[in-house]
Structures are given as C-alpha cells and as structure tokens.
Backbone of each chain as ProteinMPNN parsed JSONL, in Angstrom:
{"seq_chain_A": "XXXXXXXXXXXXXXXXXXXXXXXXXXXXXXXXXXXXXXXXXXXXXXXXXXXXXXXXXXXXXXXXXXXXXXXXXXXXXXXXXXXXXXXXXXXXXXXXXXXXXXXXXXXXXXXX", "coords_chain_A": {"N_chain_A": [[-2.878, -33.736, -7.796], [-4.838, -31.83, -7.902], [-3.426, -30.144, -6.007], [-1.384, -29.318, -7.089], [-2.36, -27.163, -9.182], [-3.486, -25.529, -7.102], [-1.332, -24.499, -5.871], [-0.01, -22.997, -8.195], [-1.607, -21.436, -9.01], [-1.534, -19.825, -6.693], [1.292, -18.966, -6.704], [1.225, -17.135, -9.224], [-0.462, -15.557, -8.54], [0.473, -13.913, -6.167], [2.765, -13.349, -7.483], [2.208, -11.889, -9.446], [0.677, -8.942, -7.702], [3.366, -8.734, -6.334], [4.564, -7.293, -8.356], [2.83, -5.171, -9.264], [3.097, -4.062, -6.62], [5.584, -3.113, -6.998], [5.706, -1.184, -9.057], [4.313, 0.621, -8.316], [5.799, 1.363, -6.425], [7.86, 2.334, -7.601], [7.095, 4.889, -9.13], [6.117, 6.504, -7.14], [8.35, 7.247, -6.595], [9.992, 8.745, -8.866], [7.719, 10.406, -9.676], [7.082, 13.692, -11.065], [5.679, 15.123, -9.171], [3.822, 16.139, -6.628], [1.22, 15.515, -6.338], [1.144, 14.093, -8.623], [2.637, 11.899, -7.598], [0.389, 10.838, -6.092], [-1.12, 9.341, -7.551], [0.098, 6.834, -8.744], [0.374, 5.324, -6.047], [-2.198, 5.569, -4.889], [-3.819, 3.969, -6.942], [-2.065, 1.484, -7.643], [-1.525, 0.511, -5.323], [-3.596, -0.001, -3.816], [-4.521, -2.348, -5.88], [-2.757, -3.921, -5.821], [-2.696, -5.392, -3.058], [-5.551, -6.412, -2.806], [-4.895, -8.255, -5.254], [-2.856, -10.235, -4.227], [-4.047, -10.47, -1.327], [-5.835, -12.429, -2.558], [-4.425, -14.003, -3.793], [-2.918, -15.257, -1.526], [-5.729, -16.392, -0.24], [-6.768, -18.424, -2.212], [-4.772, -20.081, -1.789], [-5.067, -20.971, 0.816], [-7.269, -22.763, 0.153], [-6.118, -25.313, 0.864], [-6.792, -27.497, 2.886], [-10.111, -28.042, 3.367], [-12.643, -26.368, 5.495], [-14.81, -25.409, 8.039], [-13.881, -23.279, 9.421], [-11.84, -22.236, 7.968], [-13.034, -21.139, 5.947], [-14.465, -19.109, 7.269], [-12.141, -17.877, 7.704], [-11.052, -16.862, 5.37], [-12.887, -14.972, 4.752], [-12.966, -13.308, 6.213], [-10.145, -12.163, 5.707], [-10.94, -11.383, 3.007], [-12.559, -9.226, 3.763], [-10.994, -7.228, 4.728], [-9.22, -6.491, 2.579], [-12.082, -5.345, 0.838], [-12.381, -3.537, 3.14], [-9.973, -2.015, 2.377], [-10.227, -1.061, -0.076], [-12.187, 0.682, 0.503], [-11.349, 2.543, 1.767], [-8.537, 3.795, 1.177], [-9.166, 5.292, -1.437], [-10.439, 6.952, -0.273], [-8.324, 7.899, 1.794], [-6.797, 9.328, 0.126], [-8.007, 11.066, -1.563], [-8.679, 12.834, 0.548], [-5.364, 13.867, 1.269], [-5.106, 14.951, -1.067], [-7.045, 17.29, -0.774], [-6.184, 18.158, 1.342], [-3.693, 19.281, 0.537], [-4.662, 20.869, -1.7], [-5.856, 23.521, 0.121], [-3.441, 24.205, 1.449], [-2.642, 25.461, -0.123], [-0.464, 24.432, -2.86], [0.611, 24.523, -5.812], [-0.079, 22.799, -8.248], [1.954, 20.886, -10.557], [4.079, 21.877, -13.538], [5.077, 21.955, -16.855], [7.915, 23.6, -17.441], [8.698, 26.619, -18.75], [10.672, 27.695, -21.612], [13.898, 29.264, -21.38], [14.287, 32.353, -21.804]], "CA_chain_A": [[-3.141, -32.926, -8.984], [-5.234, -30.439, -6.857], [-2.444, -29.164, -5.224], [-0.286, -28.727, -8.332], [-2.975, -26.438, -9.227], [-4.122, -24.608, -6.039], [-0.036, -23.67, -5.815], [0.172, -22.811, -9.318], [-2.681, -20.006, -8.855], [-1.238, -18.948, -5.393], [2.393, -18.769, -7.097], [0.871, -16.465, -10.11], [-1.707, -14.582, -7.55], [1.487, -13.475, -5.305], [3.92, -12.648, -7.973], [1.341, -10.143, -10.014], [1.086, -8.51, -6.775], [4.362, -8.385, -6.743], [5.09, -6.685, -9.386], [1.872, -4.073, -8.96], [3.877, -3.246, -5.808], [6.97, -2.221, -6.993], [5.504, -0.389, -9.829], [3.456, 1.632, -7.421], [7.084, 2.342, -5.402], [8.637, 2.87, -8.663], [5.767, 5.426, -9.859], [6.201, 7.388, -6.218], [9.86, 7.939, -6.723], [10.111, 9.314, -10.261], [7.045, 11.237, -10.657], [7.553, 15.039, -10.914], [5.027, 16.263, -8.395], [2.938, 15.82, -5.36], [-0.14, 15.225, -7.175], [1.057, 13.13, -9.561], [2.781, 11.059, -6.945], [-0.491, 10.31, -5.77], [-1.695, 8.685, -8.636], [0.765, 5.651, -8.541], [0.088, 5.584, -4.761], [-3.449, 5.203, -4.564], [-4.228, 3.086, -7.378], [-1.696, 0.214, -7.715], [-1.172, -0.101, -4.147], [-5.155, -1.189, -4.382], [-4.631, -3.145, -6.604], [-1.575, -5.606, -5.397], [-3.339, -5.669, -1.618], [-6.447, -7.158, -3.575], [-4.086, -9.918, -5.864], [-1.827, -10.534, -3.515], [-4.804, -11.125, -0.522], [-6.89, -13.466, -3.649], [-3.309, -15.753, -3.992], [-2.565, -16.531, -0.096], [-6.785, -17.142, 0.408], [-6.262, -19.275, -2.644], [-3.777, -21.168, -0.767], [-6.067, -21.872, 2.037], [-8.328, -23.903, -0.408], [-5.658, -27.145, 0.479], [-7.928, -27.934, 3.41], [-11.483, -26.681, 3.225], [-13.225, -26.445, 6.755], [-15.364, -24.151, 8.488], [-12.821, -22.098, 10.277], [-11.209, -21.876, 6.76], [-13.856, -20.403, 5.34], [-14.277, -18.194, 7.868], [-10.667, -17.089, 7.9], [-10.802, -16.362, 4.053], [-13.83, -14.23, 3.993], [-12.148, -12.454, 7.167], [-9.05, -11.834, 4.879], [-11.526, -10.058, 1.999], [-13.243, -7.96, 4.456], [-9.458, -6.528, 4.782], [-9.424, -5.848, 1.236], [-13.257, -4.966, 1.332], [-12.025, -2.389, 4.191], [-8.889, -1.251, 1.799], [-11.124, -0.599, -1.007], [-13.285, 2.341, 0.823], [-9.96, 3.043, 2.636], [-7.857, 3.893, 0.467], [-9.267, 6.482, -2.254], [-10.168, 8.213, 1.12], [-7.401, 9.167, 2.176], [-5.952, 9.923, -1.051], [-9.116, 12.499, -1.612], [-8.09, 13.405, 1.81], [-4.622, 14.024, 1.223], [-5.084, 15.773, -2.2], [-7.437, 18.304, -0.383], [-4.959, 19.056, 2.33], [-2.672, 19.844, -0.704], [-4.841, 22.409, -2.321], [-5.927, 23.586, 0.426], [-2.689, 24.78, 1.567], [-2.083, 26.309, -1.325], [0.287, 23.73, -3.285], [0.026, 24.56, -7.214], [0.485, 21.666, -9.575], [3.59, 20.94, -11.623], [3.478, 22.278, -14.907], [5.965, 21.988, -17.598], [8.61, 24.939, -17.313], [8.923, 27.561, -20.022], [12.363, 27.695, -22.474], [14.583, 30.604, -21.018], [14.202, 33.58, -23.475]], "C_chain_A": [[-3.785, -31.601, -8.601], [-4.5, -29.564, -6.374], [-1.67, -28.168, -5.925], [-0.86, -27.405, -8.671], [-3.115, -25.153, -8.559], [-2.644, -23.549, -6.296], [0.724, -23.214, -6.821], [-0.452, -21.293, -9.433], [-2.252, -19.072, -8.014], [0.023, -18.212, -6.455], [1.985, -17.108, -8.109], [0.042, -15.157, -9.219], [-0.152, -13.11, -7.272], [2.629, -12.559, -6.17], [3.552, -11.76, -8.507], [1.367, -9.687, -9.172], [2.04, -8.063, -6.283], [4.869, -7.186, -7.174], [3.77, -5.334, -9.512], [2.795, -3.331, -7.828], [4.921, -2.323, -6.271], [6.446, -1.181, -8.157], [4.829, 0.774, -9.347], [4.693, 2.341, -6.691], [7.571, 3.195, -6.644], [8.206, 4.85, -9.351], [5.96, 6.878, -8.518], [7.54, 7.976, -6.022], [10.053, 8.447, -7.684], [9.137, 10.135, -10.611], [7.08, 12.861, -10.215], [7.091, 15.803, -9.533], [4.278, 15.002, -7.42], [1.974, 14.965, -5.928], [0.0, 13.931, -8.006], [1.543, 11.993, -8.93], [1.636, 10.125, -6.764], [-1.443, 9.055, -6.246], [-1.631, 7.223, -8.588], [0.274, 4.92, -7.388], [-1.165, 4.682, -4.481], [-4.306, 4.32, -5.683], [-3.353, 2.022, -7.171], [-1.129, -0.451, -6.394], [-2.783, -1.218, -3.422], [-4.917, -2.141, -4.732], [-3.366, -4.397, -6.415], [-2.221, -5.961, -4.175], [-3.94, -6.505, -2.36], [-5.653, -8.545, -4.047], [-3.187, -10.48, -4.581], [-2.634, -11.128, -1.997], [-5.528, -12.61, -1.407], [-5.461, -14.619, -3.739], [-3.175, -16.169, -2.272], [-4.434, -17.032, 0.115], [-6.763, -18.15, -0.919], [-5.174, -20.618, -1.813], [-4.519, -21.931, 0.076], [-6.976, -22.74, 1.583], [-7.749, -25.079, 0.077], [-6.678, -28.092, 1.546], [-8.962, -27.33, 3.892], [-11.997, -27.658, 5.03], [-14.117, -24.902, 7.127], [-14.68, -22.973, 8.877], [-11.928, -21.742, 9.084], [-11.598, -20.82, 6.332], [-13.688, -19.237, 6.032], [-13.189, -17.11, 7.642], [-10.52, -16.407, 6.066], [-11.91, -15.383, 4.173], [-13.336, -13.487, 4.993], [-11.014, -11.52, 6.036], [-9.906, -10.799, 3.356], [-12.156, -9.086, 2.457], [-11.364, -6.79, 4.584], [-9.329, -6.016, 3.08], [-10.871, -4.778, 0.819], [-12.543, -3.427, 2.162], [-10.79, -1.381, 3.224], [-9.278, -0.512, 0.611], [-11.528, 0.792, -0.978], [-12.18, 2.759, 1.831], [-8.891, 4.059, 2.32], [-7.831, 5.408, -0.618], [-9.611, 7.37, -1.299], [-9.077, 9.092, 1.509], [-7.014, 9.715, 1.178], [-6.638, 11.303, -1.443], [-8.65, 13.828, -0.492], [-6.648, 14.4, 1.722], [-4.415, 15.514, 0.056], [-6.102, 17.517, -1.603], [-7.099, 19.217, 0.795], [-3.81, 19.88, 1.262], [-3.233, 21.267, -0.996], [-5.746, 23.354, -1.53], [-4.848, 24.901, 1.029], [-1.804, 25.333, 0.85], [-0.989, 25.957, -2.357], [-0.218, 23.728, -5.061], [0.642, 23.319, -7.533], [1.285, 22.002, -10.47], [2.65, 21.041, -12.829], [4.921, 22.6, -15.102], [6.933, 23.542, -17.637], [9.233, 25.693, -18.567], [10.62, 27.715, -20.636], [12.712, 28.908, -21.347], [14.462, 31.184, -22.286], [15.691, 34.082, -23.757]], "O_chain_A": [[-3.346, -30.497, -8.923], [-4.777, -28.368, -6.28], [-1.368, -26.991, -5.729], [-0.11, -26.438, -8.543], [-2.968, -24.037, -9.057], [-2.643, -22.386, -6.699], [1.922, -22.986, -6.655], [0.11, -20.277, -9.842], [-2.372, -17.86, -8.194], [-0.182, -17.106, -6.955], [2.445, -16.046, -7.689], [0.133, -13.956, -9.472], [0.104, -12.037, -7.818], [3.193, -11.524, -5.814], [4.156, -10.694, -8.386], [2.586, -9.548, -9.071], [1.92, -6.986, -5.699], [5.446, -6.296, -6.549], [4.269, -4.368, -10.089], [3.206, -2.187, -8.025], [5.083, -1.131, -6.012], [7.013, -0.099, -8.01], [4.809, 1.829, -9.981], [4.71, 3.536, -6.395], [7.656, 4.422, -6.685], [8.963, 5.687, -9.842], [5.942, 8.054, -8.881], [7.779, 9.009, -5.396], [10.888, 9.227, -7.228], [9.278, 10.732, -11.679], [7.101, 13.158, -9.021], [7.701, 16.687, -8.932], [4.192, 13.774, -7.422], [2.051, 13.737, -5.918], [-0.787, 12.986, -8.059], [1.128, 10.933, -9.398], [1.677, 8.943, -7.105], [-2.14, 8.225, -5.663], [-2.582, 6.45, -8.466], [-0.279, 3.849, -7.636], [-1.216, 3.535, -4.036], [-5.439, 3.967, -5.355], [-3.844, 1.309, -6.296], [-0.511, -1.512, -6.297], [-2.963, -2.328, -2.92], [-5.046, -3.081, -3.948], [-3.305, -5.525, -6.903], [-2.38, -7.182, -4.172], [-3.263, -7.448, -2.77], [-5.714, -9.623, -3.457], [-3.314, -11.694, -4.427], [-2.094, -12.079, -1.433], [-5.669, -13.688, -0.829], [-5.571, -15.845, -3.742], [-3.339, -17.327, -1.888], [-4.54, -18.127, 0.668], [-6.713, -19.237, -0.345], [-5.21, -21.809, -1.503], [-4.636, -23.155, 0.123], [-7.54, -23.495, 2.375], [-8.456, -26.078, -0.056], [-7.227, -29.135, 1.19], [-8.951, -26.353, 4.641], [-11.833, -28.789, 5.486], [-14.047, -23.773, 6.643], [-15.009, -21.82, 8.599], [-11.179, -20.793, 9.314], [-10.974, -19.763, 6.239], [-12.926, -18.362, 5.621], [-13.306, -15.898, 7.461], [-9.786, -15.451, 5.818], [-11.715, -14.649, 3.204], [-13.145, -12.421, 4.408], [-11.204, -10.351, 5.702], [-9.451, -9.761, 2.875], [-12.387, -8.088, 1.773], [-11.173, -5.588, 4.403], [-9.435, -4.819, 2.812], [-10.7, -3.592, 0.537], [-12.309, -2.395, 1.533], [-10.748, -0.161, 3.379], [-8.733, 0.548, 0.303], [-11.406, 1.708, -1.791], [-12.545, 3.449, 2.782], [-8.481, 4.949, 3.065], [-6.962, 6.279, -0.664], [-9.184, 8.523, -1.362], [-8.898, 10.309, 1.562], [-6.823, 10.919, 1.35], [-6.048, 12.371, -1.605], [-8.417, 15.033, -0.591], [-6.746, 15.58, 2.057], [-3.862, 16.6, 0.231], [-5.798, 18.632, -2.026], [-7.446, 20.348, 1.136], [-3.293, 20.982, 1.442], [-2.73, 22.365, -0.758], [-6.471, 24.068, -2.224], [-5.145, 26.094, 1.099], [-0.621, 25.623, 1.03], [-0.443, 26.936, -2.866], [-1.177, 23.089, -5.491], [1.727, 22.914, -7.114], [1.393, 23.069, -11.075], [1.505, 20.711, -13.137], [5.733, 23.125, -14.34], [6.316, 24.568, -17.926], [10.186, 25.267, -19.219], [11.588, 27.832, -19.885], [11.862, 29.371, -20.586], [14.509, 30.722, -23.426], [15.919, 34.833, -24.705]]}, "seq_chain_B": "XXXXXXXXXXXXXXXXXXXXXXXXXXXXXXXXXXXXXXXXXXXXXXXXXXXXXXXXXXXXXXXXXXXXXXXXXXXXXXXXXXXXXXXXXXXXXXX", "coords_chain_B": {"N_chain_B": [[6.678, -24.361, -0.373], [6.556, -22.566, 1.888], [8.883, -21.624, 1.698], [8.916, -20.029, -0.364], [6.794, -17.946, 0.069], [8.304, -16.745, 2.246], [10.34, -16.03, 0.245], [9.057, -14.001, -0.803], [7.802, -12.045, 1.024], [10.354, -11.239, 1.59], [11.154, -9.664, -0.71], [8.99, -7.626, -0.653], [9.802, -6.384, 1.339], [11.901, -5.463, 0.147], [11.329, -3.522, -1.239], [9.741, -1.891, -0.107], [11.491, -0.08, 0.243], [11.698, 2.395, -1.209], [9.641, 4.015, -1.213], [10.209, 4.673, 1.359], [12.619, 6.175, 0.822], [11.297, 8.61, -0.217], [9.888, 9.75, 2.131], [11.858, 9.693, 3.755], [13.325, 11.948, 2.498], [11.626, 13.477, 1.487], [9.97, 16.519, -0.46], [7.86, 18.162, 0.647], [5.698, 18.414, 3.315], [3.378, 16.752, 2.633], [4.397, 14.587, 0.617], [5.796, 13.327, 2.096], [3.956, 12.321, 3.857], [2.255, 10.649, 1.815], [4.481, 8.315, 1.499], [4.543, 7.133, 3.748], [2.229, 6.148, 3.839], [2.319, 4.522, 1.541], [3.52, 2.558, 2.316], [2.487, 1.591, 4.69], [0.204, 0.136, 3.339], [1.917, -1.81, 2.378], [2.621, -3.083, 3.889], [0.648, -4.099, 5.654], [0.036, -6.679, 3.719], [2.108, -7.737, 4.813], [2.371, -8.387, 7.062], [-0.134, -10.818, 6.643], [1.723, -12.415, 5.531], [3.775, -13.267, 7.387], [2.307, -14.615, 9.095], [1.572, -16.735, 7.669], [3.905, -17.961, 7.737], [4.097, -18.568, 10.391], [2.521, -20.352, 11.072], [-0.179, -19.422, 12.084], [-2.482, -17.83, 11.101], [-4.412, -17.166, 11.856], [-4.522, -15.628, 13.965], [-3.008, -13.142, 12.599], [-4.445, -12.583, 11.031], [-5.979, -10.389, 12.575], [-4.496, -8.421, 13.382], [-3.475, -7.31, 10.97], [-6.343, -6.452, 9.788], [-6.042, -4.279, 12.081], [-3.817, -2.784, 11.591], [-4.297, -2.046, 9.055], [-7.159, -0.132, 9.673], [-4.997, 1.647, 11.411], [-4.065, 2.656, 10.299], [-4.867, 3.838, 8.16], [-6.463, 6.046, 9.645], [-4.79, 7.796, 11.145], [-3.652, 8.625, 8.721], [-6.081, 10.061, 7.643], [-6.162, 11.907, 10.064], [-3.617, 12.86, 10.361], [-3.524, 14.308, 7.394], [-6.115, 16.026, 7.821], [-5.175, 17.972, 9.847], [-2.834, 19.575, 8.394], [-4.184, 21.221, 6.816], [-4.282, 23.652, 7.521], [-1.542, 24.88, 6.858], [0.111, 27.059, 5.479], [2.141, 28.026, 2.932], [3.528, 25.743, 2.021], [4.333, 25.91, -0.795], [5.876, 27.936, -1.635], [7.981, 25.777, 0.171], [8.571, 23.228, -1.622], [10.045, 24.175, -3.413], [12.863, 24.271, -2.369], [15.08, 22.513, -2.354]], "CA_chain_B": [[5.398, -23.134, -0.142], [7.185, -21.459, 3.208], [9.988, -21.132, 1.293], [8.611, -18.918, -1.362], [6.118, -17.234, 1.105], [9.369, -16.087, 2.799], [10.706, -15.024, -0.355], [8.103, -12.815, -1.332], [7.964, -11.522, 1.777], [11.982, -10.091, 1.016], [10.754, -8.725, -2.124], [8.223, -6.895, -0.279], [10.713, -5.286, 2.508], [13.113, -4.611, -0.789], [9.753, -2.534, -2.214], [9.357, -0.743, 1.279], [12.645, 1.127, 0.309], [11.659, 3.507, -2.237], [8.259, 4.922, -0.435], [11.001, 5.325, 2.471], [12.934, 7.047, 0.539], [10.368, 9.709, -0.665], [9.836, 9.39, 3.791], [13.067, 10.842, 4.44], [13.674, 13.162, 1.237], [10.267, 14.214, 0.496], [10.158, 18.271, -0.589], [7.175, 19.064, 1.149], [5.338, 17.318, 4.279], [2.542, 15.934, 2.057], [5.259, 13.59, 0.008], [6.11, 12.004, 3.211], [2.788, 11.384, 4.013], [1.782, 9.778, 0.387], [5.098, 7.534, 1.374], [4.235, 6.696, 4.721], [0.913, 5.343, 3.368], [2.345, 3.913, 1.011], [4.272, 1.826, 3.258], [1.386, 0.927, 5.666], [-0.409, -0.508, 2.428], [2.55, -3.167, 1.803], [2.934, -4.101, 5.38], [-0.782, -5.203, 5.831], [0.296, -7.553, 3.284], [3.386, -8.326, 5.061], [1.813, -9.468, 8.717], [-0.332, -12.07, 6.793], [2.839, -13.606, 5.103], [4.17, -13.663, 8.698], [1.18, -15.478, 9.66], [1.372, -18.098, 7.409], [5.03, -18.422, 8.151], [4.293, -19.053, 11.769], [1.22, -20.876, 11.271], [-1.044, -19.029, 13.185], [-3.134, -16.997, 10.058], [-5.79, -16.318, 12.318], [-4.674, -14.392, 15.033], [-2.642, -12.221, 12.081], [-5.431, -11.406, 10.021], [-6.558, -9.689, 13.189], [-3.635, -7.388, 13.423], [-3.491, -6.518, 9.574], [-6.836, -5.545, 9.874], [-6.016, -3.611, 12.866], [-2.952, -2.053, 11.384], [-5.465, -1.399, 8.125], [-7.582, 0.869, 9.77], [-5.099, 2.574, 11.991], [-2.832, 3.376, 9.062], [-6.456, 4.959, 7.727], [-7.012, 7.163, 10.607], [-3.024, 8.418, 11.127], [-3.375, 9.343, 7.386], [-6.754, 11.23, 7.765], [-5.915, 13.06, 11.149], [-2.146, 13.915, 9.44], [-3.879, 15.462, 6.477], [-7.074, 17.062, 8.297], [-3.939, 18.575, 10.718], [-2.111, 20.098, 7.566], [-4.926, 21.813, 6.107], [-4.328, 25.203, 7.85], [-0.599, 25.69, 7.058], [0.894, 27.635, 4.712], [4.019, 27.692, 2.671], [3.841, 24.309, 1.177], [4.575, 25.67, -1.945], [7.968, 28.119, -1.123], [9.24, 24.838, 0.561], [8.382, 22.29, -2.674], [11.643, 24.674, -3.873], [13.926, 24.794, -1.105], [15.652, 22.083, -2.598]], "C_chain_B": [[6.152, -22.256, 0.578], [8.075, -20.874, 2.306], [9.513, -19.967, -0.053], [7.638, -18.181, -1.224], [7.173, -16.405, 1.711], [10.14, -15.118, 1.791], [10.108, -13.797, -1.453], [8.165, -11.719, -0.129], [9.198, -10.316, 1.875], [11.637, -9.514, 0.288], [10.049, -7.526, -1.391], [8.889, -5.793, 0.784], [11.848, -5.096, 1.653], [11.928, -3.203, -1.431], [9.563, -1.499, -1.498], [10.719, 0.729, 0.871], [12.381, 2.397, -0.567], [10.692, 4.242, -1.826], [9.276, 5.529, 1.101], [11.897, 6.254, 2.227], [12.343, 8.698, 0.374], [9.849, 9.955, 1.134], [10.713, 10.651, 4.062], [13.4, 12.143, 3.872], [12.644, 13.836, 0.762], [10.474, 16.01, 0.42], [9.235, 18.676, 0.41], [6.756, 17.486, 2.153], [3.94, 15.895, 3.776], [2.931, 14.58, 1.565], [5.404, 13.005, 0.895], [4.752, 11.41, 3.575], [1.717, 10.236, 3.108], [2.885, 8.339, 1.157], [5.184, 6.509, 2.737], [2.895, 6.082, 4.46], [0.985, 4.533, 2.741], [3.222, 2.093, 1.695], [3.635, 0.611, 4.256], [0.636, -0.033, 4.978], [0.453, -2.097, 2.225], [2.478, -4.155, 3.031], [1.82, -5.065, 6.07], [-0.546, -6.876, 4.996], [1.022, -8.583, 4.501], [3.226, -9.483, 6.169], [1.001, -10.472, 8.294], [0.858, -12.761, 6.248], [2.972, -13.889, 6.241], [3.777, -14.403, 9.537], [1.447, -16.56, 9.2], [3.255, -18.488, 7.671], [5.107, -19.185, 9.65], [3.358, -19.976, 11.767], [0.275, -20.33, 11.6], [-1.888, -17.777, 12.372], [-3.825, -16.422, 10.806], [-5.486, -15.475, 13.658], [-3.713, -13.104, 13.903], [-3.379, -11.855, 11.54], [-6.162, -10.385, 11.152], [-5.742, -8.318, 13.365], [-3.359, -6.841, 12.169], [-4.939, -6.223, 9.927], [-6.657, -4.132, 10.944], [-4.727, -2.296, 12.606], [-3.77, -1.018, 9.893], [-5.797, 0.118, 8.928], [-6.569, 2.25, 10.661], [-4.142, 3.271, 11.16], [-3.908, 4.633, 7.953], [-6.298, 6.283, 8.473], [-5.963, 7.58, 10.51], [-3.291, 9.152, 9.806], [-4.437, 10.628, 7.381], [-6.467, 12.05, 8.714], [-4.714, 13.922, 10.572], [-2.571, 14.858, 8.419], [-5.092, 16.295, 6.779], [-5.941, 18.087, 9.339], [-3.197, 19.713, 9.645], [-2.721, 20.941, 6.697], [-4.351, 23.237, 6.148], [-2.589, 25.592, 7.5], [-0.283, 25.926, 6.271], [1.887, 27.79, 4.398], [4.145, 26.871, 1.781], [4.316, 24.748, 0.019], [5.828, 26.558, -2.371], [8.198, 26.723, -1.01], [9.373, 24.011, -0.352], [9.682, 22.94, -3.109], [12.834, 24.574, -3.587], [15.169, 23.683, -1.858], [17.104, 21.857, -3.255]], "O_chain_B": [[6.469, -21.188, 0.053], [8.051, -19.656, 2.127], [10.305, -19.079, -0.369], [7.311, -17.566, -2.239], [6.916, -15.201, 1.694], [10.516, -13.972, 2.043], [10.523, -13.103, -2.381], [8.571, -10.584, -0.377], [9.132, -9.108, 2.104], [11.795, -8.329, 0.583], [10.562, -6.418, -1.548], [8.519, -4.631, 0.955], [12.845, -4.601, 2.18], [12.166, -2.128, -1.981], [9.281, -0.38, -1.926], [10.761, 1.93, 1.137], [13.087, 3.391, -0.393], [10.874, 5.424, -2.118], [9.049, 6.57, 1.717], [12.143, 7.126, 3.061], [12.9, 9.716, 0.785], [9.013, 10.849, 0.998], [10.544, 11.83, 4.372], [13.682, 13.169, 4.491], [12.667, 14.635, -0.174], [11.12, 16.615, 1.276], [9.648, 19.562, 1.158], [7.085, 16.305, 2.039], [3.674, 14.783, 4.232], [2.268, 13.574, 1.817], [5.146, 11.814, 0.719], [4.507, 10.203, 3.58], [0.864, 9.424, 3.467], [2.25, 7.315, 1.41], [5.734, 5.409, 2.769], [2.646, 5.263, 5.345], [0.17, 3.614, 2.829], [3.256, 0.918, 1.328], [3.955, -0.549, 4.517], [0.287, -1.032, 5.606], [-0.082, -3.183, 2.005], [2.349, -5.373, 3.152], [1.889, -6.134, 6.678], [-0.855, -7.955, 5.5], [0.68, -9.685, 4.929], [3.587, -10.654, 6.282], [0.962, -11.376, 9.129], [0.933, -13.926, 6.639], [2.323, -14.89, 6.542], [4.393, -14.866, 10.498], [1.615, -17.507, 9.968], [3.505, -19.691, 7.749], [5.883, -20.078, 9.991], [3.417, -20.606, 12.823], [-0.632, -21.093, 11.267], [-1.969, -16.72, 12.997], [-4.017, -15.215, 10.663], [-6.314, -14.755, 14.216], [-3.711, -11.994, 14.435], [-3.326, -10.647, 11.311], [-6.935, -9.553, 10.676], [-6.33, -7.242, 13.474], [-2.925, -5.692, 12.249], [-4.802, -5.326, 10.759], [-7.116, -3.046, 10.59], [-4.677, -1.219, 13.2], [-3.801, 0.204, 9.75], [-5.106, 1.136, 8.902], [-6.957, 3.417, 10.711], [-3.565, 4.329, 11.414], [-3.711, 5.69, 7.354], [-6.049, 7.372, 7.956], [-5.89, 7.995, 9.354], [-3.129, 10.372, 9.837], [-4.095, 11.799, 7.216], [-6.469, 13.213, 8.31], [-4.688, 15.133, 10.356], [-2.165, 16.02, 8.415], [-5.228, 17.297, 6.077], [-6.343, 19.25, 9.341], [-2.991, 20.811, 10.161], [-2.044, 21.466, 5.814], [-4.015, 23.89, 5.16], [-2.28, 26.709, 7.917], [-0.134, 24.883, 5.635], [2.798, 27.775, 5.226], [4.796, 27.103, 0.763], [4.944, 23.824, -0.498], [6.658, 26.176, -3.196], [8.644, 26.219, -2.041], [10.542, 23.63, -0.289], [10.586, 22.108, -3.189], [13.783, 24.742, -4.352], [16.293, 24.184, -1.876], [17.542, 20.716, -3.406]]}, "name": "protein", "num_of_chains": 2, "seq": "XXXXXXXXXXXXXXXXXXXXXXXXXXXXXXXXXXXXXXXXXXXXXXXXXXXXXXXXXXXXXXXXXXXXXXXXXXXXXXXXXXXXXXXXXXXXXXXXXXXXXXXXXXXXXXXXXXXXXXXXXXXXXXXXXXXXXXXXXXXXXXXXXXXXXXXXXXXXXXXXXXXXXXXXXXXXXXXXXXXXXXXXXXXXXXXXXXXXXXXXXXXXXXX"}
C-alpha cells in the first residue's frame, strides 16, 4: 500500500515537471525578444529542476537507510545550488544585453 | 518504474529541441546563450534519470552537480565576455 503511494507521488512529481519544462521551451521559442525570452527561461526552468528533483527523491523513500538519506539531501543541495544559480546568470545575461546596447522590443507603429 | 523513468527521460531529450533550436537560429549571440542554458538546466535533470536507470544514483548525483555548476560558470564567463561588443542590436535585424 506504501508503494502504491510513494509511486503515485513520484509519477505526479515527474510529470508536473514535465510539463513546466516544455512550457519553459515553448515560452523561449515564441517570445518576441531577447528579454522577454528570458523570462520563460529563468523562471520555469527553476521551477521543473525543483519538482522534478522532489518526485525521483520521493522515490528513494522505498528503502529508507542512511546512505539514502544522505543521497536525497545531496540531490536538494543540487536544487539548493540551482536556486542561487540560476537568477544569476539570468541577471548576468540581461546585463550583458544592455550593456551592449540591445533595446527592448516594443510594439511597431501602423505605417502612415 | 524503469520503464517510465526511461520514458520521461525521451520527453525530456524531445524538450531539448526547441532551446536548440533558438541555439542554432538565434538573431543575436545572447539568444543562443539563454538556449544553451536552457539546455544545461534539463540535462542536470537528465544524468539523474540515467542514474537511476543504471542503478548507480550516487555516483550521478555527483556529475549533475558537477555539470550544475559548470553550466553556471560557462554562462557567467560567456556573458561577462560579451559585455564590451557592440552591434547587438543592427544584427537582432539582419534577419
């Protein structure tokens, strides 16, 4: 009955994750501009790493042990690490942008 | 379990294609580097699936972190590198 469970949570963990991913690819191919690329990018790619690490250490609950443990709180320091990782570079990135002089998209005027 | 560990895993190298796209086609050099990040982000994932596919979780969580940070650094040195050049915003047109 435990199990049914544990691989019920993983199943659900993995597939939100999932689906954060592709919406993050989706989001970097369609959006007008640099900038706004970014957006997609650097949040929901966060945010599936995170679900998507929380369903496989889920998983590892089927047998609990020391070296388990271990290995799961290993696996959130990786998230942990992607966390303060992450909006970095993106800060990073965005200030190489305007920097080198890259204006932001803006809606383009009728022809007169 | 494996079996739907494996096929997440596909999902995830069908997902890689569209940040590769924006890779090869990007307008300016910044776009490739958003898509090359974005890339590095799925694949951390990817090496623990690979782990638990082989068994061996714990020597992969050592190499996703290790691919973690160096997909960090590559991104900051690429965009502290790109600061000084000019243009970026002629070539965003060229298209």
């Amino acid at each position: 009955m435990m199990h049914i469970i544990i691989n019920i949570l993983s199943v659900f963990c993995l597939l939100t994750g999932l689906i954060f991913f592709i919406g993050g690819a989706v989001g970097i191919m369609r959006m007008p501009d640099f900038y706004s690329r970014l957006h997609p990018a650097g949040k929901l790619d966060t945010l599936g790493i995170f679900t998507m690490v929380a369903g496989l250490v889920i998983y590892n609950f089927h047998h609990l042990s020391l070296g388990v443990v271990l290995l799961s709180i290993k696996m959130f320091l990786i998230v942990f690490f992607v966390f303060l990782a992450s909006p970095t570079a993106t800060h990073s990135i965005v200030d190489a942008g305007m920097r080198a002089g890259l204006r932001p998209w803006t809606k383009k005027k009728e022809k007169e | 379990m494996i079996y739907f560990f494996s096929c997440i895993a596909v999902g995830l190298c069908l997902t890689m294609i569209l940040p590769l796209y924006r890779c090869l086609m990007g307008p300016t050099v910044l776009d490739r580097l958003v898509g090359v990040n974005a890339i590095g982000s799925k694949t951390v994932v990817l090496l623990l699936l690979i782990g638990y596919l082989y068994g061996r979780v714990d020597m992969f969580v050592d190499i996703a972190l290790a691919y973690a940070f160096l997909n960090f650094v590559a991104v900051l040195a690429a965009s502290r590198y790109f600061h000084k050049r000019k243009g970026l915003y002629e070539e965003s047109f060229m298209e």
